[in-house]
VMD Tcl script that builds the backbone (N, CA, C; Angstrom):
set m [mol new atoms 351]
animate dup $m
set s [atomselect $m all]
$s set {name element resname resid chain x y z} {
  {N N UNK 1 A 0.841 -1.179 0.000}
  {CA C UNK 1 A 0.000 0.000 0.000}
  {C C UNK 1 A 0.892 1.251 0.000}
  {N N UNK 2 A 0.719 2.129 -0.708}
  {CA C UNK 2 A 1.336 3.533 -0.813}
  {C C UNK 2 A 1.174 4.541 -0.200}
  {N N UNK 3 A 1.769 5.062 0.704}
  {CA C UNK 3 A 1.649 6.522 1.592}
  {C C UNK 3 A 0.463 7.238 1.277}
  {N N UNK 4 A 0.457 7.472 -0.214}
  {CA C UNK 4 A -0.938 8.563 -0.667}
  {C C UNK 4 A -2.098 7.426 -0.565}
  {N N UNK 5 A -2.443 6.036 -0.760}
  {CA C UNK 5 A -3.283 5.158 -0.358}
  {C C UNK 5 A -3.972 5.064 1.118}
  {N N UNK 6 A -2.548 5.121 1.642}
  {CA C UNK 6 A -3.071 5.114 3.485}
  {C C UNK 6 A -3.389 6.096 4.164}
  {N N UNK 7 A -2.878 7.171 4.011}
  {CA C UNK 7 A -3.272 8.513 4.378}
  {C C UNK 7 A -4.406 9.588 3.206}
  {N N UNK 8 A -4.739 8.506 2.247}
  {CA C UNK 8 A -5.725 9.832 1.065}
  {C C UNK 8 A -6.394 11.089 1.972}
  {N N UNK 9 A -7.352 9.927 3.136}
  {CA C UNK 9 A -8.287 10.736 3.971}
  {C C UNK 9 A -7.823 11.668 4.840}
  {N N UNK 10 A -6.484 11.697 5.080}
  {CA C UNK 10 A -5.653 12.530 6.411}
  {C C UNK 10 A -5.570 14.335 5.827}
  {N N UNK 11 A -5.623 15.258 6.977}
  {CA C UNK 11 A -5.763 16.452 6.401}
  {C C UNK 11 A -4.747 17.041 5.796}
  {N N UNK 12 A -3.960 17.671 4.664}
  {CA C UNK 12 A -2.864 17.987 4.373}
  {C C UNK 12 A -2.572 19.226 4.402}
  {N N UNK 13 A -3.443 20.135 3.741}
  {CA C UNK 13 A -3.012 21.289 3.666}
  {C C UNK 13 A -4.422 22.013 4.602}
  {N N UNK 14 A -4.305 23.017 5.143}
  {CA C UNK 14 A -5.441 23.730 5.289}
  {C C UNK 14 A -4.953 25.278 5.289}
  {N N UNK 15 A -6.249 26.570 5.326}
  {CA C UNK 15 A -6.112 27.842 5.232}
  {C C UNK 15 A -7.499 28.632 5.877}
  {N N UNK 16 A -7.089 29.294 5.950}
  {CA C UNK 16 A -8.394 30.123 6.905}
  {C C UNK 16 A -8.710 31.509 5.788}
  {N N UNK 17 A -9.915 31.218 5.016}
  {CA C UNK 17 A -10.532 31.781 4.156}
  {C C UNK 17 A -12.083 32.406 4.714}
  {N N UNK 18 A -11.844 33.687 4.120}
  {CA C UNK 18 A -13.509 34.254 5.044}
  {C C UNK 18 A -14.007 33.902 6.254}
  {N N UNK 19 A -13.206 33.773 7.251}
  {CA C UNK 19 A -13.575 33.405 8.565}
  {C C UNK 19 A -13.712 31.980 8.435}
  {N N UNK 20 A -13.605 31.331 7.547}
  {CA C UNK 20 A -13.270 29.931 7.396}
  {C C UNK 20 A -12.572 28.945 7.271}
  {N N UNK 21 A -11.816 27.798 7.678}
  {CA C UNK 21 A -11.137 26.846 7.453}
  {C C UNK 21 A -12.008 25.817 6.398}
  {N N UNK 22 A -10.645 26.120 5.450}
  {CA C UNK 22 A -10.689 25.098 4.109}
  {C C UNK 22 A -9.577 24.167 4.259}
  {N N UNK 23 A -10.082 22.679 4.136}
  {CA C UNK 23 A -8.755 21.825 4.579}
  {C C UNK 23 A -9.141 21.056 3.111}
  {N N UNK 24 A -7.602 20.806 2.410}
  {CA C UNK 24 A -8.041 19.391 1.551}
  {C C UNK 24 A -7.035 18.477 2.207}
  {N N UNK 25 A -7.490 17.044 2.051}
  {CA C UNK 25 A -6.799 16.029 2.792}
  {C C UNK 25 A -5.848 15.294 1.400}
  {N N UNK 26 A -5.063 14.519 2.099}
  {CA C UNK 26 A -3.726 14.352 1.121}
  {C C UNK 26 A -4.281 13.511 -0.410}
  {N N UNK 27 A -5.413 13.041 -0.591}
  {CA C UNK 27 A -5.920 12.990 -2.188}
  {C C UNK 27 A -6.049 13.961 -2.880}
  {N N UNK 28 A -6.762 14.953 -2.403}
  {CA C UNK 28 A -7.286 16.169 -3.016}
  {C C UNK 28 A -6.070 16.880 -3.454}
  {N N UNK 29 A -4.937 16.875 -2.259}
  {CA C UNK 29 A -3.470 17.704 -3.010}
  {C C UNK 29 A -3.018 17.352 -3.950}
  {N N UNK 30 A -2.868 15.526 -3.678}
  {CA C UNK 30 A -2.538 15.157 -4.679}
  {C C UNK 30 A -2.840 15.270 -6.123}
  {N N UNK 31 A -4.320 15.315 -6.392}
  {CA C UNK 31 A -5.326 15.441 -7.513}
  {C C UNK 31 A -4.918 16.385 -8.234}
  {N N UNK 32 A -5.044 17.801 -6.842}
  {CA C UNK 32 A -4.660 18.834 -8.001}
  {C C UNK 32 A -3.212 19.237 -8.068}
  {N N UNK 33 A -2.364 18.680 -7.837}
  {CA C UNK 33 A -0.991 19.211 -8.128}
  {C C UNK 33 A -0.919 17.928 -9.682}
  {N N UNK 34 A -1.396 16.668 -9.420}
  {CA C UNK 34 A -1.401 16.308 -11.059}
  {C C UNK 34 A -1.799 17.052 -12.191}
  {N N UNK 35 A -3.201 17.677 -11.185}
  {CA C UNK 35 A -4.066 18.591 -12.404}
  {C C UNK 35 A -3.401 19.829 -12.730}
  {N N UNK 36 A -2.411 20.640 -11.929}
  {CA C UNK 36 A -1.321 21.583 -12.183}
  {C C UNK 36 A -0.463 21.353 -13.449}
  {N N UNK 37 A 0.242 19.784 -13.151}
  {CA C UNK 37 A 1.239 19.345 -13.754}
  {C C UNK 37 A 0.402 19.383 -15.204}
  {N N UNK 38 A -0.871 18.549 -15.242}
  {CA C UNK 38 A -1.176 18.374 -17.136}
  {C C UNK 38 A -1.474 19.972 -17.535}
  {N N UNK 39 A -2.190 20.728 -16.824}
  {CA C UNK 39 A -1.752 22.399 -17.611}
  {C C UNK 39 A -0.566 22.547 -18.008}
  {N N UNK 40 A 0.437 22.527 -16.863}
  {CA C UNK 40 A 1.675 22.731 -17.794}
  {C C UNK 40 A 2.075 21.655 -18.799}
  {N N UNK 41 A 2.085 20.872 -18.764}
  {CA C UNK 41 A 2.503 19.788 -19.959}
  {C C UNK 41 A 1.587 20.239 -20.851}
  {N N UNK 42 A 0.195 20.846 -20.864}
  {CA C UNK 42 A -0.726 20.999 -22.251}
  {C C UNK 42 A -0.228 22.610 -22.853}
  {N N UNK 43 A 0.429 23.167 -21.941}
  {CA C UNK 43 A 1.021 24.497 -22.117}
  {C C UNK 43 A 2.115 24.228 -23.458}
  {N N UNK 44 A 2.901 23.264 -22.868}
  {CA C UNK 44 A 3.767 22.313 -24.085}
  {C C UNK 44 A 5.026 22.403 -23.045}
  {N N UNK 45 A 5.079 23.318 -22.149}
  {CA C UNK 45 A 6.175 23.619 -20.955}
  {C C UNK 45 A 7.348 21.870 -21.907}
  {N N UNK 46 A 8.739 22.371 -22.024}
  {CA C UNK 46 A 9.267 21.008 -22.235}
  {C C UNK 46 A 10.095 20.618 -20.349}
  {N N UNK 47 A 10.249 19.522 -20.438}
  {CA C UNK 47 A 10.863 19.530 -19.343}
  {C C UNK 47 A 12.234 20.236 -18.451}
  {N N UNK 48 A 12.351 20.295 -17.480}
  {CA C UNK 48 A 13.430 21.075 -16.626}
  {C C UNK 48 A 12.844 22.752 -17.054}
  {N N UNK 49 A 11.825 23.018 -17.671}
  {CA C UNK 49 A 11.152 24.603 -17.735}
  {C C UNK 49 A 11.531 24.763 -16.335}
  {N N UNK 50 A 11.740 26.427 -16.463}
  {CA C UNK 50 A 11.760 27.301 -15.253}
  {C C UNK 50 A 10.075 27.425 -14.487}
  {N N UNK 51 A 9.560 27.212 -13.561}
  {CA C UNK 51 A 8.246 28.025 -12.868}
  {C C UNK 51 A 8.522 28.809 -12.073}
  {N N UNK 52 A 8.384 30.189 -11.961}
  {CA C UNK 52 A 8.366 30.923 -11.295}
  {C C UNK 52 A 7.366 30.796 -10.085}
  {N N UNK 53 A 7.477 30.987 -9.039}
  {CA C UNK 53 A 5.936 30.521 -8.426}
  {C C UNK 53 A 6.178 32.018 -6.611}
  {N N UNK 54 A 5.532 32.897 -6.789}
  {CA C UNK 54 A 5.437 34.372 -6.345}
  {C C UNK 54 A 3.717 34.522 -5.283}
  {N N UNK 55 A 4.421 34.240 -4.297}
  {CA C UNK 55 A 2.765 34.587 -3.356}
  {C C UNK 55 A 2.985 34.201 -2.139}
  {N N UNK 56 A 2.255 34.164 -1.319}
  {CA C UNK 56 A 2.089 33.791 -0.140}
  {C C UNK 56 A 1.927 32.393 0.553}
  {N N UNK 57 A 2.711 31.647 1.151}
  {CA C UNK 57 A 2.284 30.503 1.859}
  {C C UNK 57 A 0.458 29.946 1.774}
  {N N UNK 58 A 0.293 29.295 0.516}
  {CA C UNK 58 A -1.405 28.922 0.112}
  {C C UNK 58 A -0.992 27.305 -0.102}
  {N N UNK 59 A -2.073 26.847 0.175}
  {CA C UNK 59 A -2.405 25.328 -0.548}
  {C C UNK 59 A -1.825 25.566 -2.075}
  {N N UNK 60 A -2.507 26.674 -2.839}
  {CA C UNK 60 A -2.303 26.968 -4.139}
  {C C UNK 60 A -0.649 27.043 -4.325}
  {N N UNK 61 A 0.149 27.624 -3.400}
  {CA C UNK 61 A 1.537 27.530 -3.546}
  {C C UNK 61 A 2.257 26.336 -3.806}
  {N N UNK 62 A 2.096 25.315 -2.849}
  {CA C UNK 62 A 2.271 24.313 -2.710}
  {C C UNK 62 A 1.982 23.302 -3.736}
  {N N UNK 63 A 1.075 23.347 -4.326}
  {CA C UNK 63 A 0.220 22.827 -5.362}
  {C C UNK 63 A 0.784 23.044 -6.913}
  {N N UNK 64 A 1.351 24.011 -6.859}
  {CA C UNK 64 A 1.865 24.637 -7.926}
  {C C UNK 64 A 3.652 24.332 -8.005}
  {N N UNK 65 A 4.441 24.249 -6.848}
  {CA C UNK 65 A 5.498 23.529 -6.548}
  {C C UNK 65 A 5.392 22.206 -6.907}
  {N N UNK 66 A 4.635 21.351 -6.080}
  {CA C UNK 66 A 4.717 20.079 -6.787}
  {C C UNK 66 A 4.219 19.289 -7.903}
  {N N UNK 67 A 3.386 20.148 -8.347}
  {CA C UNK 67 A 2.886 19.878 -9.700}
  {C C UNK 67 A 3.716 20.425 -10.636}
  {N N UNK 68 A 4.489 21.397 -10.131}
  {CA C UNK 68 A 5.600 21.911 -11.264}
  {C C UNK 68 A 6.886 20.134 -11.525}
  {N N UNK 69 A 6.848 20.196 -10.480}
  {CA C UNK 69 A 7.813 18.319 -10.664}
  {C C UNK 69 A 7.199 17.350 -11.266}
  {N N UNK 70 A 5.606 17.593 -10.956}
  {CA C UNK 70 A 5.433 16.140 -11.160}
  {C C UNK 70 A 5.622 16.151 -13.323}
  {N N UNK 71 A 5.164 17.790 -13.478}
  {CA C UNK 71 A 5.381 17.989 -15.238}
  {C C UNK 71 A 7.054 17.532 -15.179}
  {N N UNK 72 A 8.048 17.299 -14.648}
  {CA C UNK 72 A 9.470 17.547 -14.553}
  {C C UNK 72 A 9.650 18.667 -15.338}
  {N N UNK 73 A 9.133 19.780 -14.259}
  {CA C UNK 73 A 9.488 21.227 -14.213}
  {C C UNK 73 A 10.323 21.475 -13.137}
  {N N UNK 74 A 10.995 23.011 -13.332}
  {CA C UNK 74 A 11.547 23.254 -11.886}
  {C C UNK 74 A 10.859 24.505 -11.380}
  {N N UNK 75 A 10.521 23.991 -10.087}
  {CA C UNK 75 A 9.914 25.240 -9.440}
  {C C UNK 75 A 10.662 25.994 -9.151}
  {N N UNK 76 A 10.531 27.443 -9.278}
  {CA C UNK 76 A 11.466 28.295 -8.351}
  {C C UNK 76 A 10.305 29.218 -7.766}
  {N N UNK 77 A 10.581 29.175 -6.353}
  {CA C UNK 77 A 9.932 30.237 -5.565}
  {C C UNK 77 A 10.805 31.225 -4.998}
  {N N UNK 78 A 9.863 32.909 -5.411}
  {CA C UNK 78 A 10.143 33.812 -5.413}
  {C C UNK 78 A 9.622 34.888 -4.219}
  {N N UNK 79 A 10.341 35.550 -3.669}
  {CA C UNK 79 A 9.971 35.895 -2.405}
  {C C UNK 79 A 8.880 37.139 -3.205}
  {N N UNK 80 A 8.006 37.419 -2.264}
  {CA C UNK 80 A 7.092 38.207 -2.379}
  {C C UNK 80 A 7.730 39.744 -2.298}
  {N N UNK 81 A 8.846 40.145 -1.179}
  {CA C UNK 81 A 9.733 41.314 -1.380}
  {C C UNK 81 A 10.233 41.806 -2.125}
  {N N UNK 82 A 10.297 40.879 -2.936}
  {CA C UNK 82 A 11.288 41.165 -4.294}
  {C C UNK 82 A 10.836 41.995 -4.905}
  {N N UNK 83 A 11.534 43.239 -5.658}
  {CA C UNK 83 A 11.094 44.682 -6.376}
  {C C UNK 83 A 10.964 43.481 -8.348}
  {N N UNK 84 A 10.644 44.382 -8.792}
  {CA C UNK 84 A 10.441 44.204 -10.068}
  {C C UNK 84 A 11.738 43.386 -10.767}
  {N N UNK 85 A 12.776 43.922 -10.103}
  {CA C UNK 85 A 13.908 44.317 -11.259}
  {C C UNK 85 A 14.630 42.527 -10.811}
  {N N UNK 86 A 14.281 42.740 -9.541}
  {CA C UNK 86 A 14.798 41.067 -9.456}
  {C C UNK 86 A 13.891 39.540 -9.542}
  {N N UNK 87 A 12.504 40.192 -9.596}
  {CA C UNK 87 A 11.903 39.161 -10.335}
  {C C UNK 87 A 12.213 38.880 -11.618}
  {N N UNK 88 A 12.547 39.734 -12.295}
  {CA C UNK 88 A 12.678 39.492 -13.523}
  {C C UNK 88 A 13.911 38.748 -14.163}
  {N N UNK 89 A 14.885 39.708 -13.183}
  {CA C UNK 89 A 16.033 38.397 -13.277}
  {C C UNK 89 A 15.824 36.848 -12.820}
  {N N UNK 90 A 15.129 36.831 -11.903}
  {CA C UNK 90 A 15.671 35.530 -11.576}
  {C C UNK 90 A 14.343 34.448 -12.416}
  {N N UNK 91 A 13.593 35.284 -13.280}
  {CA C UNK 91 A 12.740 34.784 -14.138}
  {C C UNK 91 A 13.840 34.592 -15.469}
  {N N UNK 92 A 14.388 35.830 -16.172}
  {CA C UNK 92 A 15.665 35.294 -17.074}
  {C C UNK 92 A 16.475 34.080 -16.567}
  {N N UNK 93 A 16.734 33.977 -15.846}
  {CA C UNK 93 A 17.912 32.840 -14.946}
  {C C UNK 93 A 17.470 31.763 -14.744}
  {N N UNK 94 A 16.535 32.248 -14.551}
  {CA C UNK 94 A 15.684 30.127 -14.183}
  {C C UNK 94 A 14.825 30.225 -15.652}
  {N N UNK 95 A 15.001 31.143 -16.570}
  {CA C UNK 95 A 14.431 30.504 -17.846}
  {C C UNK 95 A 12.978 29.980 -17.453}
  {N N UNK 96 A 12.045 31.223 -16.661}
  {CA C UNK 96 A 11.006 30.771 -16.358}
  {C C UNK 96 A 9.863 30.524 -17.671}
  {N N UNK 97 A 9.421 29.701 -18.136}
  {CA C UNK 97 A 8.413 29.379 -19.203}
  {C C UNK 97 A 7.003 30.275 -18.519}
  {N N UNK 98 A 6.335 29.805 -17.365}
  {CA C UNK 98 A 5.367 30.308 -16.353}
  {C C UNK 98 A 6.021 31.035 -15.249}
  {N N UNK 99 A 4.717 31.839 -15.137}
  {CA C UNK 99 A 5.330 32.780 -13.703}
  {C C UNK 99 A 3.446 32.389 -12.810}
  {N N UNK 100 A 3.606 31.946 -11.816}
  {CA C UNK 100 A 2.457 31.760 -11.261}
  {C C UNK 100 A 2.389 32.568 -10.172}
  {N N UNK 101 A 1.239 33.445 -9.645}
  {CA C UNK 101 A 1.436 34.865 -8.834}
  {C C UNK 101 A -0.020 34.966 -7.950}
  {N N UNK 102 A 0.117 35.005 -6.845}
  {CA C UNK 102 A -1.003 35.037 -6.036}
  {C C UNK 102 A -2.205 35.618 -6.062}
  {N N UNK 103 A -1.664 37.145 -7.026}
  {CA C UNK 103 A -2.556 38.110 -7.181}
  {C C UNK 103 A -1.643 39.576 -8.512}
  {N N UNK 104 A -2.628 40.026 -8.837}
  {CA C UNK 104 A -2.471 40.938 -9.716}
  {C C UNK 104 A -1.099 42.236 -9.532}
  {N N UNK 105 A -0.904 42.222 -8.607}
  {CA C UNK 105 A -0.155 42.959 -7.686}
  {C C UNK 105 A 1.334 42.115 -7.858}
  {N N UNK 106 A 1.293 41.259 -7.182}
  {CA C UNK 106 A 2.617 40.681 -7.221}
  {C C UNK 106 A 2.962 40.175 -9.198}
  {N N UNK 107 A 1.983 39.532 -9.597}
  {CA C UNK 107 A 2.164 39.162 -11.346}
  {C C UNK 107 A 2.554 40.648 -12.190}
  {N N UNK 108 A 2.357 41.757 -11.840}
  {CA C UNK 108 A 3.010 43.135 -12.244}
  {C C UNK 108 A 4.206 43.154 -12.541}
  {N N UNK 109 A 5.103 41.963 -11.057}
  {CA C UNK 109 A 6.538 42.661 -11.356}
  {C C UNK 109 A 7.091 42.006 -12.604}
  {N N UNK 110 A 6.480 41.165 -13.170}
  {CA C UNK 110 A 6.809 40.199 -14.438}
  {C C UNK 110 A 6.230 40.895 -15.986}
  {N N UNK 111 A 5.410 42.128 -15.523}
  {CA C UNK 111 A 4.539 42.645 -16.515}
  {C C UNK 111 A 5.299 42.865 -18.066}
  {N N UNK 112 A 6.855 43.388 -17.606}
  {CA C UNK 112 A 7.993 43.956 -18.377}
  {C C UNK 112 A 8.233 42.939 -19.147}
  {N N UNK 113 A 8.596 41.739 -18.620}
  {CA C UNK 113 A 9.017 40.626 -19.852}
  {C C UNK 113 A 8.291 40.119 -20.338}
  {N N UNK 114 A 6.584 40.581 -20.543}
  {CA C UNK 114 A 6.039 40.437 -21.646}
  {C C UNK 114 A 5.997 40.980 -22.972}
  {N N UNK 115 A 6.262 42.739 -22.795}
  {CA C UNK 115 A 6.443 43.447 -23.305}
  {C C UNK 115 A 7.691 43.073 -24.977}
  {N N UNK 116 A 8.673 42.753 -23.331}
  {CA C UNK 116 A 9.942 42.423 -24.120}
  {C C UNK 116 A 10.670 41.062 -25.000}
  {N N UNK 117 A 9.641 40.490 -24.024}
  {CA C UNK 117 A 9.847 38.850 -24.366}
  {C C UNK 117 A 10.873 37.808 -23.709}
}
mol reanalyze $m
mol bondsrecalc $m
mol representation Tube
mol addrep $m
């Protein structure tokens, strides 16, 4: 029997949303960090792609980390402090394909290398 078999039902991640606790238990992570991974593989992402991954400690963070592996991507997480000028580098540097961003605010500092390419 397999770890994700014996524990599916056990709680894995949780977050406190609208005065609420949202928990998914270790299937559900699992589910969707696969379901992460086939976006990027349908993206065409080839393997060892850069992911940028920019936000706050979320299920969604997490989710997006290991689904970046399970595509055999590499995640790179990016501190939320970071000004523009060094997201962008370390988006050139890790040859990020995706930049995944918590919110509109933080996905800004990447706004430039669309522009530019």
């Amino acid at each position: 029997m397999t770890c994700l078999a014996k524990y599916a039902k056990n709680p894995a991640l949780s977050v406190k949303r609208h005065k609420q606790w949202i928990t998914l238990n270790y299937q559900e992570y699992f589910d969707e960090s696969i379901r992460f991974a086939k976006s990027l593989i349908n993206l065409g992402l080839p393997e060892f792609a850069g992911v940028n991954i920019i936000g706050f400690n979320s299920p969604e963070w997490a989710i997006a980390f290991h689904g970046s592996t399970f595509a055999r991507c590499i995640p790179v997480g990016i501190y939320t402090t970071n000004n523009k000028e060094i997201c962008q580098y370390i988006a050139k540097h890790s040859e990020a394909k995706v930049v995944v961003a918590e919110n509109r605010q933080l996905a800004s500092k990447y706004f430039d290398l669309l522009e530019t390419g």
